[in-house]
Each structure stands twice: as C-alpha cells, then as structure tokens.
N, C-alpha and C positions, 0 to 999 in steps of 0.2 A: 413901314414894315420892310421892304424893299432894300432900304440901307443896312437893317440888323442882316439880312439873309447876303449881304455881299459883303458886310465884315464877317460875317462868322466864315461864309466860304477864305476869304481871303486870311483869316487866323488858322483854319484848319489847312490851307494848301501850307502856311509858314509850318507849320508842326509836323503834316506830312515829308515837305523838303530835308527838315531834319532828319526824318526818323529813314530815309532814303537811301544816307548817305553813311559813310564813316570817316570822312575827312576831315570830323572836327570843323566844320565850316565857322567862317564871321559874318556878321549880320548884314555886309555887302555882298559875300557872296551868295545868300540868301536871297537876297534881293534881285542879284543881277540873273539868278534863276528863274523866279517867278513874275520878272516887268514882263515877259513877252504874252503871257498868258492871263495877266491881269495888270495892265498897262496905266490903272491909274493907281495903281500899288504907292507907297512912298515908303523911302528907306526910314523915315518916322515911326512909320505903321509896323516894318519891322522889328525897328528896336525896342517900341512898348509890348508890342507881343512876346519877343523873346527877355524883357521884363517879367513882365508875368509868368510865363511859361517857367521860369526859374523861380519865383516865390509859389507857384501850385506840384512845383517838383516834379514837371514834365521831362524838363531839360535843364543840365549843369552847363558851367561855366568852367572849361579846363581851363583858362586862367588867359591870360593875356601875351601875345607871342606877335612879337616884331608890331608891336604898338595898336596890335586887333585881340578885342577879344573874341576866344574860339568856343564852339559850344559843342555837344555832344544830346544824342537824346538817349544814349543806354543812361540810366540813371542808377544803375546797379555797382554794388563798388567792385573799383579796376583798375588799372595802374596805365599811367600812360608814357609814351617816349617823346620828347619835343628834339627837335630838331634844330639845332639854332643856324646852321649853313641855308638852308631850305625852309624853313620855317615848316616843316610838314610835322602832325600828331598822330602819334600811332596809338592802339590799343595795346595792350601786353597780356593778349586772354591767359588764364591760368593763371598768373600772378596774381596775390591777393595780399592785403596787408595782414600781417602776423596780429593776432587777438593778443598776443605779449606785450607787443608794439604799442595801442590801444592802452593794455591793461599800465603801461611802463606810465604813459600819458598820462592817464589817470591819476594815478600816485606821485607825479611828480607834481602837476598843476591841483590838486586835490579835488577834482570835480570828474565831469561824466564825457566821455568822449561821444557823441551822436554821429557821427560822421568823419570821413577821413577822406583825401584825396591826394594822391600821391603822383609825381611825374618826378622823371628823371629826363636831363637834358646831357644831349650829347651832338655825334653825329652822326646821321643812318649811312645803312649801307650804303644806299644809292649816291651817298654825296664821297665817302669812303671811296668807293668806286672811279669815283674822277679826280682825285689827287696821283 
C-alpha cells in the first residue's frame, strides 16, 4: 500500500510541476525539479507519467524544439511562439485559431477537425534584442 501512496504522491507532484509553470517545460526539466524533493524519482517515471497525462488530456505536447519535447498543462486551445535562437515557448493569450480555419480543414480533407494546435517559429524579442 505504501508504494501506491509514493507513486500517486510522486505523479501528482509531476502534474503539479506542470501546471506551475509556463515555460513549456521537457520531461528533464521536470525532473531536474522534483530529484531534490523526491530523490528516488527517475527520469522514467517521468516520461510514463507525462505519457499518460497526455492520453487522459491533462497535458499537451507543443511539439518538439531543439530535439526535447515540450509540454504545457493549459490544455485549452492557444496558439503558441517557438523560438528557434533560444529554444524558449511562449503563450499568445488572445489569439485563437479562426473556426474558418477549422471549417476550411474540414472541407478540404472531408472529415471532422477535433482539435488544432498552432505555433509559429521565429525570433523573440529577447534574442532580437542582442543582435
């Protein structure tokens, strides 16, 4: 009984760490968050949680950036910025994808759009800034 109550704690601190944050984190930085506090953690145990966590649609996957992938736990739709100097992912609150867009989808591939996830790559200001 003991080991379900130190997985569950140790799955609930992974989902907490998400929901924490907004930097898109990868499933090492997850990790390198939570060794000190639960030390026999493994980056395993990680990446099956945050498995799961995405097939129960806790948490997406904004996709993959500089050979990690990155996660998010707003699961709400929203557009996002990647950064390819910096590898950093931004939110784009208010932007939302047009139901045109969606409807455009639809008619061209002749079926149902469930879901959409958008990112545009460029470069932030911050990296803008030091050129």
């Amino acid at each position: 009984m003991e080991h379900k109550a130190k997985h569950f704690k140790k799955r609930e601190a992974i989902l907490n760490c998400l929901r924490s944050t907004n930097t898109h984190p990868t499933a090492e930085w997850v990790y390198a968050q939570l060794k000190a506090e639960y030390p026999d953690i493994s980056l395993g145990t990680v990446y099956r949680n945050l498995a799961l966590f995405k097939e129960q649609g806790l948490v997406i996957s904004v996709g993959t950036v500089n050979g990690a992938e990155r996660f998010d736990a707003d699961t709400e739709p929203h557009v996002h910025f990647i950064c390819h100097r910096c590898n950093s992912v931004h939110d784009l609150p208010g932007m939302i994808v047009p139901e045109s867009l969606t409807s455009e989808v639809d008619r061209y591939i002749g079926g149902r759009t469930e879901s959409c996830s958008l990112s545009f790559t460029g470069t932030c200001r911050e990296c803008l800034s030091r050129t």
